[in-house]
N, C-alpha and C positions, 0 to 999 in steps of 0.2 A: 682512760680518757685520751690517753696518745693514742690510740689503734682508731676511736671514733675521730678524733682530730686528723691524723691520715687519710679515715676513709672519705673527710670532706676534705680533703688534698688543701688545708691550712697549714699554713706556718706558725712556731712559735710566736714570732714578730704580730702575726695578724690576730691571734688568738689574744695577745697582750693590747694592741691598739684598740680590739673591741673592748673586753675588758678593764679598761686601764688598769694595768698592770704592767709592771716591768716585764722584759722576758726574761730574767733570773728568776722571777714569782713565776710565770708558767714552766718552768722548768725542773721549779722546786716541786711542783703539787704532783705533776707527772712522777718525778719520782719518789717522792712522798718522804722527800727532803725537810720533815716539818721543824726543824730546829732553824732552817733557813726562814720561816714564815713569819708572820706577828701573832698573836695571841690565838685558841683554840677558837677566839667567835669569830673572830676575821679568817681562821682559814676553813670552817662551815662555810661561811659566805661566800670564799671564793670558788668554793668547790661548788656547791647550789645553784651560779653564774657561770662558773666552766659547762657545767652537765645542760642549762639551757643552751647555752651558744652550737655546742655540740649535738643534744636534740637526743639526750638521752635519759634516762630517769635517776632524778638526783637521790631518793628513800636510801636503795640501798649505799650509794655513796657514805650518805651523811652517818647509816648504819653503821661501815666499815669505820669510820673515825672515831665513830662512838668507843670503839673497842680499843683502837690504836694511838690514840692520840696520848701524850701522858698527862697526867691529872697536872693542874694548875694550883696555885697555893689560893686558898681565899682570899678576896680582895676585902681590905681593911674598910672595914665601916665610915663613915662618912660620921664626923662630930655632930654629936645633938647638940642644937642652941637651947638653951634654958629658955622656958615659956615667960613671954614677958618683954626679952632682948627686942629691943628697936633699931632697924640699922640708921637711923636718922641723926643726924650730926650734932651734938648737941654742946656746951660749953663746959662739959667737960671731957679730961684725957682718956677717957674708957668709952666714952660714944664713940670717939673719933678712933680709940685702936680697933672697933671690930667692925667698923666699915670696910679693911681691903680684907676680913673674913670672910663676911657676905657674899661680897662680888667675885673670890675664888669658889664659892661655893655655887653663885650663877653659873660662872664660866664654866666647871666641871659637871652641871648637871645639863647645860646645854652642849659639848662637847658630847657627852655620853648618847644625848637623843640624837643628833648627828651620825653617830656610828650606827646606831639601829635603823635608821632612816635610810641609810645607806645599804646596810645589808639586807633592807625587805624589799629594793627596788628588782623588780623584774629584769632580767637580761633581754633584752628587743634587739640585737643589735642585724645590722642589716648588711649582707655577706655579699661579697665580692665573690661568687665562687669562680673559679675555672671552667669553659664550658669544658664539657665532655661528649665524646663523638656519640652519637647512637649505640645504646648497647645491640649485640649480635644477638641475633636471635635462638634459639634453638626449639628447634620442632622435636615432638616427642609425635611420632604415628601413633595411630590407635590399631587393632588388629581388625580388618573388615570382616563383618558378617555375612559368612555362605549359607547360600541360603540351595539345598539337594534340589535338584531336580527328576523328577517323578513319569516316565513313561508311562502313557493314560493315551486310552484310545477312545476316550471322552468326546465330546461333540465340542466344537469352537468356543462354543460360550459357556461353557464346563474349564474350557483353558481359562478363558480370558477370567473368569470366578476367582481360579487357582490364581494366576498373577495377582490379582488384587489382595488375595488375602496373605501370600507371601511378602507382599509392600508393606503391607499391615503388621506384621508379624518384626517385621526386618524393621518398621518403624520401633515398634515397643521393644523392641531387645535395645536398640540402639538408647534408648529416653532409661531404661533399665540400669545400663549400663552409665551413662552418664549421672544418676544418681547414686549409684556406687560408689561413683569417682566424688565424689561433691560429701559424700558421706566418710568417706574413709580421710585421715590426715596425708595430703599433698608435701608438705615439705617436710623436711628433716634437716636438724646441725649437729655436728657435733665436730670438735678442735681440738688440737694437740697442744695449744698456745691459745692466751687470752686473743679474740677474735669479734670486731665491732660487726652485727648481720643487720641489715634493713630488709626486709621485701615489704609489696607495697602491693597490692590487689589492684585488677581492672577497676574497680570502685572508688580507686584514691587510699583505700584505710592499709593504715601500716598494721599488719598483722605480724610482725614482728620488727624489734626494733632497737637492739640490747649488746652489750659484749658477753658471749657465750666465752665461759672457761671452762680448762681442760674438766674432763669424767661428768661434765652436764648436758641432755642432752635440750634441743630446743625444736619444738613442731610448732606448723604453721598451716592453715588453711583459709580458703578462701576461694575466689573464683577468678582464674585467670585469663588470659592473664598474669602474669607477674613479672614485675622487677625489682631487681636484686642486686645488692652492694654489699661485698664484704669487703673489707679492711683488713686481713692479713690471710689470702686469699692461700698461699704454702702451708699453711697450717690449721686449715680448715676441708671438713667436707660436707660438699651438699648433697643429699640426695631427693630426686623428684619422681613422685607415683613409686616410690621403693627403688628405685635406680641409680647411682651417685652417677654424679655430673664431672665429667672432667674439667678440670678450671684451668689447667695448663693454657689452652689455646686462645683464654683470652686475659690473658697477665700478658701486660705492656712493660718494655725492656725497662728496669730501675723501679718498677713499681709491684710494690703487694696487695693493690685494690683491683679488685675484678667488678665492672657492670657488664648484667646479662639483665635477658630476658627469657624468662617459660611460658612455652605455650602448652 
């Protein structure tokens, strides 16, 4: 969740103001400081509203606590009233003692709906980001197709035949080839360190959009087109059409988020 938090160049501070949460609570979840937190459902929920604000997918999160969280003791049952009991004031001492039972008994089951109310509300919150410059481009060429040329003592319009079917030809290699390319997986990840990747297709669709950790690897296709944000930019590599990408030259001084562009 810090490397996705990074890669939208937020602050703890800002992450807690959407949130409301203290920044000692985003600090804790990061590092998964859960004896600092409140109970195992409050910190689902916080974790659930971190992964929207960040824009990444909360499943396996909530997964991962399923496992590490430590078990909680059961909560003690709430007293049954006897069928019958009236909370109504009545003139004797035993009406009147179990009217402030009732209403601690209101008060704790509306406090309780209050918590879950809170925890199923969607995170919307609406982000101040940083602009960022135009990511830089990089062109990848393609290899042109030669098309022999044939000494023929043919008549003019025997030439001009041969030119057109060589267009022709030079066409369909070319439509051949680009569906090769559209066929085969365009992207590749893979990271030496927990690493947040976005790319985003000419089409708008985020075909990928995850924290890649180390010895997993992550493919991507689509049609580009593409732009690409990683968040711990040292400890990742991309490779595009089977080529890795050097990400050196565009890591900005104090920072480990790279924005590119593939063509």
């Amino acid at each position: 969740m810090r490397a996705a938090r990074l890669a939208l160049e937020l602050t703890p501070e800002q992450v807690a103001a959407q949130l409301k949460l203290a920044v000692r609570q985003v600090n804790a979840i990061e590092q998964e400081a859960f004896s600092e937190l409140p109970s195992n459902l409050f910190i689902r929920g916080f974790v659930r509203n971190y992964a929207r604000l960040v824009q990444i997918d909360a499943e396996p999160l909530l997964a991962y606590l399923a496992e590490v969280l430590p078990e909680e003791g059961a909560q003690a049952a709430l007293p049954e009233l006897a069928e019958g009991i009236s909370f109504a004031a009545t003139s004797t001492g035993a009406g009147r003692s179990l009217l402030p039972v009732g209403m601690l008994l209101i008060g704790l089951l509306l406090g309780l709906g209050a918590v879950y109310w809170y925890l199923q509300q969607p995170a919307h919150p609406e982000l101040a980001l940083p602009e960022v410059n135009s990511p830089p481009v990089l062109e990848v060429a393609s290899s042109p197709v030669a098309i022999p040329v044939v000494a023929s003592s043919v008549a003019a319009a025997s030439a001009v035949n041969a030119v057109v079917t060589a267009s022709a030809v030079a066409s369909s290699a070319a439509a051949s080839s680009a569906s090769a390319v559209a066929a085969v997986e365009i992207i590749r990840v893979t990271t030496e360190s927990d690493s947040w990747v976005q790319v985003v297709d000419s089409n708008g669709t985020k075909v990928l959009s995850e924290i890649v950790r180390p010895g997993f690897e992550r493919t991507a296709d689509g049609r580009p087109p593409f732009s690409v944000k990683i968040g711990n930019a040292p400890k990742t590599t991309l490779y595009f059409n089977g080529l890795a990408v050097d990400l050196k030259p565009y890591l900005k001084s104090g920072s480990d988020v790279v924005n590119l562009e593939l063509k």
